[in-house]
C-alpha positions in Angstrom: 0.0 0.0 0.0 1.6 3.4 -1.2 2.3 6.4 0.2 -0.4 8.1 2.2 -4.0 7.1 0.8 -7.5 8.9 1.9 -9.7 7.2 3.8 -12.9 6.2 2.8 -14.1 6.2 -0.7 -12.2 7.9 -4.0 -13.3 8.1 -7.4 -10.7 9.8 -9.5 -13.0 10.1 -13.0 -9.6 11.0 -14.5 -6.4 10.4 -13.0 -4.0 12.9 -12.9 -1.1 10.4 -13.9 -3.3 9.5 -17.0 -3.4 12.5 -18.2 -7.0 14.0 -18.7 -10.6 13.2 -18.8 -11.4 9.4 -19.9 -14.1 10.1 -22.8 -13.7 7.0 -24.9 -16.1 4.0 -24.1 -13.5 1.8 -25.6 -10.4 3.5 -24.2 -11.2 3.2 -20.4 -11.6 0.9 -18.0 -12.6 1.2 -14.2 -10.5 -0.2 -11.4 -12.0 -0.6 -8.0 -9.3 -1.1 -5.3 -8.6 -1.1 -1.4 -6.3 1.9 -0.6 -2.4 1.5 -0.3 -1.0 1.7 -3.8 -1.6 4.5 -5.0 0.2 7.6 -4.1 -0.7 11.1 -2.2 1.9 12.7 -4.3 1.5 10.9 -7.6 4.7 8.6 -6.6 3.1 5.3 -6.0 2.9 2.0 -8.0 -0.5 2.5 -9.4 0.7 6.0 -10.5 3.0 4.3 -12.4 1.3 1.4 -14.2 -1.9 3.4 -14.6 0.5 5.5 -16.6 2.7 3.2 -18.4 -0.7 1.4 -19.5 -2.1 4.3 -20.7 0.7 4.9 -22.7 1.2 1.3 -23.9 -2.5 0.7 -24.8 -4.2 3.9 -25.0 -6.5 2.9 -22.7 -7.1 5.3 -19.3 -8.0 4.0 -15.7 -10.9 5.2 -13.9 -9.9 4.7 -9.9 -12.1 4.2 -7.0 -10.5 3.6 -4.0 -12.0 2.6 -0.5 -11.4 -0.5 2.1 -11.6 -3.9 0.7 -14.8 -4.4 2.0 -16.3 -1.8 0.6 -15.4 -1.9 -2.8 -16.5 -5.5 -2.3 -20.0 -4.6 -1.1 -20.3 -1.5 -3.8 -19.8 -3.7 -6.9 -22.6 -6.0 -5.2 -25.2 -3.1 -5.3 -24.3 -2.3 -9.0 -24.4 -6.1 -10.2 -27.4 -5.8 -12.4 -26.0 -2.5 -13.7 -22.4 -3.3 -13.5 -19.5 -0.6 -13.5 -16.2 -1.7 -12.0 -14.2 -3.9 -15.2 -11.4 -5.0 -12.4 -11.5 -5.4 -8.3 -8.3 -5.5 -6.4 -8.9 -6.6 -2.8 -7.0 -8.0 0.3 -8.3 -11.6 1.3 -11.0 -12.6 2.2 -12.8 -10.1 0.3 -11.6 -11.2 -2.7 -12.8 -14.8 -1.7 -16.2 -13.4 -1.0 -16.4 -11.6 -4.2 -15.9 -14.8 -6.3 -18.2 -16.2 -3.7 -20.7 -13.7 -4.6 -20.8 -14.2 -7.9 -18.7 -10.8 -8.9 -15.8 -12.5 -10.8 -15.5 -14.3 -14.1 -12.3 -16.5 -14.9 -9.3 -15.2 -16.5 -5.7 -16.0 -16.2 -3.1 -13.3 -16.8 -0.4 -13.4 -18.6 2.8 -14.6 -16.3 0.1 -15.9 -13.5 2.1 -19.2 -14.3 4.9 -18.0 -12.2 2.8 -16.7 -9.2 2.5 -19.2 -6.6 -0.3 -21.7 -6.3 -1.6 -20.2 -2.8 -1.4 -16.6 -4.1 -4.1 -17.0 -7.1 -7.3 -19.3 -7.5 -7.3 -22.2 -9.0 -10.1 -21.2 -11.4 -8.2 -18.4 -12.7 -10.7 -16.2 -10.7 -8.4 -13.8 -9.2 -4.1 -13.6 -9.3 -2.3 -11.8 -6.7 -0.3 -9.0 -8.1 1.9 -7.8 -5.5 2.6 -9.7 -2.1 2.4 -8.3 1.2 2.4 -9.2 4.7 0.1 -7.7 8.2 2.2 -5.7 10.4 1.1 -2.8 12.7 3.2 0.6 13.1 4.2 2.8 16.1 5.8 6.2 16.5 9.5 5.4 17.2 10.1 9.3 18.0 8.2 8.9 21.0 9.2 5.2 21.7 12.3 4.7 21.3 14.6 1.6 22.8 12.5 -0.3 25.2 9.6 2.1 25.1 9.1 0.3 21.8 5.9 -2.1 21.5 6.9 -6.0 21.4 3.6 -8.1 22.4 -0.1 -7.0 21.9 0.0 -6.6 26.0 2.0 -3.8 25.8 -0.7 -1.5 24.1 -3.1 -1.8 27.2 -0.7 -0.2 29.2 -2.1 2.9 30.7 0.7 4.8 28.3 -1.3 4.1 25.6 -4.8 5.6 26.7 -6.5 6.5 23.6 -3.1 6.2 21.3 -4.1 3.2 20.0 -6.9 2.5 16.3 -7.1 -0.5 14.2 -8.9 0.1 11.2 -12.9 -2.1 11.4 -13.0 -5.8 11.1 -15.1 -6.3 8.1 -14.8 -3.2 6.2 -10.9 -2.5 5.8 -8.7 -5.9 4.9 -6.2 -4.5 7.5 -8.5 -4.4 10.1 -10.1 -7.5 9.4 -6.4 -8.7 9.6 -6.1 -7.8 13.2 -9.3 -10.4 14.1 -7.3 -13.1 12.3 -3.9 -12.6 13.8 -5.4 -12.1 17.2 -7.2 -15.6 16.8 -3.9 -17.1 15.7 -2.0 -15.5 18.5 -4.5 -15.9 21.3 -5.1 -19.8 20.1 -8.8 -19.4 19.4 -12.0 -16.7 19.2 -12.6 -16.5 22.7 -9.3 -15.5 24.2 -8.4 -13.3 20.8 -11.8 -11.2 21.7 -11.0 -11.4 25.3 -7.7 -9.4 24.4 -9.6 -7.2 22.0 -12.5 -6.4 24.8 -9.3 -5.3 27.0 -7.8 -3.4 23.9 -11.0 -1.2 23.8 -10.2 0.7 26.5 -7.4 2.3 25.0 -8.8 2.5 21.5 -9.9 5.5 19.8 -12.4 3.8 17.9 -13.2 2.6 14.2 -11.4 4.2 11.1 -13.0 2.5 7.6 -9.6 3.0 5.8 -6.3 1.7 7.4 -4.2 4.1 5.0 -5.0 7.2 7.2 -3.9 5.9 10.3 -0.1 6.0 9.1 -0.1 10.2 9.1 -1.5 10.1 13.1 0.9 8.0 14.4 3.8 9.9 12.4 2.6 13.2 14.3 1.9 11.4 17.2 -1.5 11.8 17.4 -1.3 8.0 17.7 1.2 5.8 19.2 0.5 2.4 17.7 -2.5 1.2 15.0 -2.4 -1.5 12.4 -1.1 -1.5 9.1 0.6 -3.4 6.4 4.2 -3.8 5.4 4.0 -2.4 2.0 2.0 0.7 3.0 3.6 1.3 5.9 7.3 1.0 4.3 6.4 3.5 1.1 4.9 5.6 3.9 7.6 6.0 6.1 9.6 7.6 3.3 7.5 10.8 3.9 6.8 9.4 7.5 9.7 9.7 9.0 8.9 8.6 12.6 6.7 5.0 11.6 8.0 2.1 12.7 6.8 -1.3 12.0 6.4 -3.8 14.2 5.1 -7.3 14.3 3.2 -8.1 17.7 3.7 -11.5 19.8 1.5 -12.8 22.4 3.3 -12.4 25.9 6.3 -15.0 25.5 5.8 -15.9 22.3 7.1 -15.0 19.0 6.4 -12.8 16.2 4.0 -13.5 13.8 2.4 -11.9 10.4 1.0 -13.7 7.6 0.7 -12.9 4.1 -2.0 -10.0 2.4 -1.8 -9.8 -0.8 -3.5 -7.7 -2.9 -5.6 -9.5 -5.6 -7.1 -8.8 -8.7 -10.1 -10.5 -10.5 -12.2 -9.3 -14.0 -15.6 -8.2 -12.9 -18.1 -10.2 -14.3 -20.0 -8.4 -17.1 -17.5 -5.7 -17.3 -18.7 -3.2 -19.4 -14.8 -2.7 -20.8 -13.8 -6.7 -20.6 -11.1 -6.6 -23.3 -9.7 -3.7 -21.8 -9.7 -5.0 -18.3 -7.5 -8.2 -20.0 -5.1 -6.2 -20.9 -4.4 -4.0 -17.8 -4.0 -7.2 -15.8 -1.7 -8.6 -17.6 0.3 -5.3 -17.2 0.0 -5.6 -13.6 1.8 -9.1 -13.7 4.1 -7.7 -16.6 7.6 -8.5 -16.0 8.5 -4.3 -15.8 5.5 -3.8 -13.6 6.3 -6.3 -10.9 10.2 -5.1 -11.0 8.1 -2.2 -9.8 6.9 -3.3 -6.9 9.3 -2.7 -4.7 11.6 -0.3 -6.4 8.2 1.9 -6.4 6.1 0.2 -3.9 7.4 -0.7 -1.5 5.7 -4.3 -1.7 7.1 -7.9 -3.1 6.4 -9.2 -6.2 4.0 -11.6 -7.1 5.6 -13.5 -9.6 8.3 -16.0 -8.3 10.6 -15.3 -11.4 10.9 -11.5 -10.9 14.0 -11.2 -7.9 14.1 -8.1 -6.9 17.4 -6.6 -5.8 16.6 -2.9 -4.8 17.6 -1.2 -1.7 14.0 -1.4 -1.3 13.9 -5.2 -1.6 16.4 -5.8 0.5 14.8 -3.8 3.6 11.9 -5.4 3.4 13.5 -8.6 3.6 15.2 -7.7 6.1 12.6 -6.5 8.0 10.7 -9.6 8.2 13.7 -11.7 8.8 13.2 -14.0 12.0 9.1 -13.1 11.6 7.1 -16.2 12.1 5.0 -16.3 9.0 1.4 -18.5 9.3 -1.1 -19.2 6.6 -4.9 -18.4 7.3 -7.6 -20.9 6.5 -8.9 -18.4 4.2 -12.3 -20.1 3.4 -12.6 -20.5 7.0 -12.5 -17.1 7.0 -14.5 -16.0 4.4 -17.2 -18.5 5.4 -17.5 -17.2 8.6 -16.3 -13.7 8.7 -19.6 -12.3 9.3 -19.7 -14.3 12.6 -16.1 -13.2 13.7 -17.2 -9.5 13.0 -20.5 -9.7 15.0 -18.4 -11.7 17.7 -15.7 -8.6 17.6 -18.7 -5.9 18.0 -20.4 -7.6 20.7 -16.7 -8.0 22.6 -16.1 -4.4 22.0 -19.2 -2.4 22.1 -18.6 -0.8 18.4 
């Protein structure tokens, strides 16, 4: 996820970094996406392939951005008068679109080479760039052993009202935090347990994660949730986020993987079009991208990156346990975990 996003919903009728107002029925497509890679100053990895596709194919990119839940639940409402051609969503969402009926098969170019976990079987969505849960803190005002370790440390009384997590069930991050907490915890019951005694030092819910990152670089916050590839293309303009992967008391760290996915709506009004742009987002140049301009990993397992970017990021999951969700455990029952979080936590 790119430098600072807005939260909530976006619709950017004609991107800046494609150069003018889309007018073309057959020159456009429309690309509904949950925030993070797209740029507040034009400098993020959409920026760049929404440009380099428009100036490969002719075609311009209509953007609507909001959490992944949302963009899920809009293109629901406009099924029998579809708009969106592509949806790009962190899991689950993308599981429940397919589920729902909003995605129609098609394998992208290079989707060969991107792993078997990271793309449906069915060719109904690909991942196109790989990225892992994390959470952030302000490492100006917590520095050394100030620094958050384990999810107990942020219902310490230093924390009072310092700490958000975007909502379970509308944002991907913040859905994120109910499955880690589960994993950490070992179970629902002691994971909303934690999360009841988290409440007292939340602020409360935010329906975009992206916006978080700015409060806890000023401070206003101390520690909220995140995502390693937002979170590290933010802290170039950020300079006081750290990230940080929470443990349960005297255990270790753990994050799991995000990705962001991509599926062709079904009955998209600009199908052809929509083809194409996916398989530029799993071209070989745009996923050298990734993390040169990103900030994220690649999704295809033949493109090695070997940027100062890359390298940090490896790094900074080196020694991280990394788990894999049951993600149509998840998906099945997400409704359930969300109602089970909101009854735990009063939101």
């Amino acid at each position: 996820m790119a430098a600072a996003v807005t939260g909530g919903l976006v619709l950017a009728g004609s991107l800046t970094a494609c150069g003018g107002t889309a007018a073309s029925d057959d020159k456009v497509i429309t690309v509904y996406s949950a925030d993070g890679l797209k740029g507040e100053n034009g400098d993020g990895w959409y920026d760049r392939v929404f440009k380099d596709f428009e100036k490969k194919t002719g075609i311009k990119v209509n953007y609507v951005e909001g959490g992944s839940g949302e963009m899920v639940q809009r293109a629901l409402r406009e099924k029998s008068n579809t708009q969106a051609d592509v949806i790009i969503t962190l899991p689950p969402f993308i599981q429940q679109a397919d589920e729902k009926g909003l995605l129609q098969a098609y394998k992208p170019k290079g989707s060969e080479e991107v792993d078997g976990a990271d793309k449906d079987a069915d060719g109904k969505w690909t991942s196109v760039v790989n990225n892992y849960f994390g959470f952030i803190y302000n490492k100006k005002e917590l520095t050394g052993a100030k620094a958050p370790r384990t999810w107990e440390d942020l219902t310490a009384s230093t924390y009072k009202g310092k700490v958000q997590y975007s909502t379970p069930g509308v944002a991907g991050d913040g859905t994120a935090v109910l499955i880690k907490a589960m994993h950490d915890f070992g179970g629902r019951k002691p994971a909303m347990a934690y999360l009841k005694k988290l409440q007292t030092n939340n602020v409360g819910p935010s329906a975009s994660t992206g916006k978080l990152a700015p409060k806890v670089d000023k401070g206003e916050l101390l520690a909220a949730n995140g995502d390693v590839q937002m979170n590290y293309a933010q802290s170039k303009d950020m300079p006081n986020l750290g990230i940080w992967f929470p443990a349960k008391k005297g255990g270790e760290r753990t994050t799991f993987a995000l990705p962001y996915a991509a599926g062709l709506v079904s009955k998209a009004p600009h199908s052809a079009n929509a083809k194409k742009f996916l398989d530029h987002l799993l071209s070989r140049q745009a996923q050298r991208q990734v993390s040169e301009i990103g900030g994220g990993f690649a999704a295809r397992k033949d493109v090695k990156a070997t940027d100062a970017n890359a390298v940090a990021l490896d790094k900074l999951i080196d020694g991280v346990e990394i788990f894999e969700p049951d993600w149509a455990d998840v998906s099945a029952n997400l409704q359930t975990y969300v109602e089970e979080w909101k009854s735990a936590t009063g939101s």
